[in-house]
C-alpha positions as CSV (number, residue, x, y, z in Angstrom):
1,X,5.0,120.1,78.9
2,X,2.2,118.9,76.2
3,X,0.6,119.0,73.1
4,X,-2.4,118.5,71.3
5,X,-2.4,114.9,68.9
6,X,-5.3,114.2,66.8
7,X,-6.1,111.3,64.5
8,X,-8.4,111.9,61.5
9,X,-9.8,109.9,59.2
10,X,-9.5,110.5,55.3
11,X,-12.9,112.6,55.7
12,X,-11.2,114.7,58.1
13,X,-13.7,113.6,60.9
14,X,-11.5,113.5,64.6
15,X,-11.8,109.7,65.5
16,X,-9.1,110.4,68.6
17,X,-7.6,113.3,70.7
18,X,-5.2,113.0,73.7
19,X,-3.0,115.5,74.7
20,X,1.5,113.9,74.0
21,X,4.0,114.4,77.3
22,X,7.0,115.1,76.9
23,X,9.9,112.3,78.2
24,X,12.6,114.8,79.0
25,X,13.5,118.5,79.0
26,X,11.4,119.9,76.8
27,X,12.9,123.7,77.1
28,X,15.6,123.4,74.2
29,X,15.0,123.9,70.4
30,X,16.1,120.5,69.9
31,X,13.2,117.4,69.2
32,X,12.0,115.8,72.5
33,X,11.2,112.1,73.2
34,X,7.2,112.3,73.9
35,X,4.2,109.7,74.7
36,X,0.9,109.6,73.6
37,X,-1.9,106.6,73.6
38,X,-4.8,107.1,71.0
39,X,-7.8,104.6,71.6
40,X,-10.0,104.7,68.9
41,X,-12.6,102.2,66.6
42,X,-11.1,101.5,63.1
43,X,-12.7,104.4,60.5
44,X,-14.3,103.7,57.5
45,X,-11.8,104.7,55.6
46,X,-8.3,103.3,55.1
47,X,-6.1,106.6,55.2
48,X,-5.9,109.5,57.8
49,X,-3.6,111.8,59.3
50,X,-1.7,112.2,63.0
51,X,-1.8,115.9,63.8
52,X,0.5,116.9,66.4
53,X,-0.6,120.4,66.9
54,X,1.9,123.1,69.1
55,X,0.5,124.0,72.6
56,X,-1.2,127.5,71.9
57,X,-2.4,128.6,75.1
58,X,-3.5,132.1,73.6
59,X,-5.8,130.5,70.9
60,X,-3.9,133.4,68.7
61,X,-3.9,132.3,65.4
62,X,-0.4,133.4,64.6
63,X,0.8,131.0,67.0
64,X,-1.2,127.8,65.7
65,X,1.2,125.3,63.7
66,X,1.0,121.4,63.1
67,X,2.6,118.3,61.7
68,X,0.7,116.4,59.7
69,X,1.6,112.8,59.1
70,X,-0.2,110.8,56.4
71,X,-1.5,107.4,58.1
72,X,-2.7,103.6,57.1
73,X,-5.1,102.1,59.0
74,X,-5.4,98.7,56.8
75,X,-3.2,97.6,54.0
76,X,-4.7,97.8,50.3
């Protein structure tokens, strides 16, 4: 099983995209253990997000969902 995980940039511009794997059973309402390797040049600015979007297969929008976490890329 996998996701979508993108890194943005304060701007919102998508600096990284890789699709996260699930470690273990991933059939279970419970959280699963995942991996995911972004490579991407340092942005301009010094906040983003981490999107970890649900796999939508349909494209429906009723299905679409996310978790954004606010990021750092360089201490103030």
């Amino acid at each position: 099983a996998s996701f979508p995980v993108r890194l943005k940039d304060a701007n919102g511009v998508e600096i990284a995209v890789t699709p996260a794997t699930a470690e273990s059973e991933w059939m279970t309402t419970d959280f699963v253990p995942f991996s995911a390797t972004l490579t991407f040049l340092t942005p301009t600015t010094d906040t983003g997000m981490l999107e970890l979007h649900k796999d939508n297969p349909s494209g429906l929008p009723e299905y679409d969902d996310a978790l954004i976490i606010p990021i750092r890329f360089r201490l103030p």
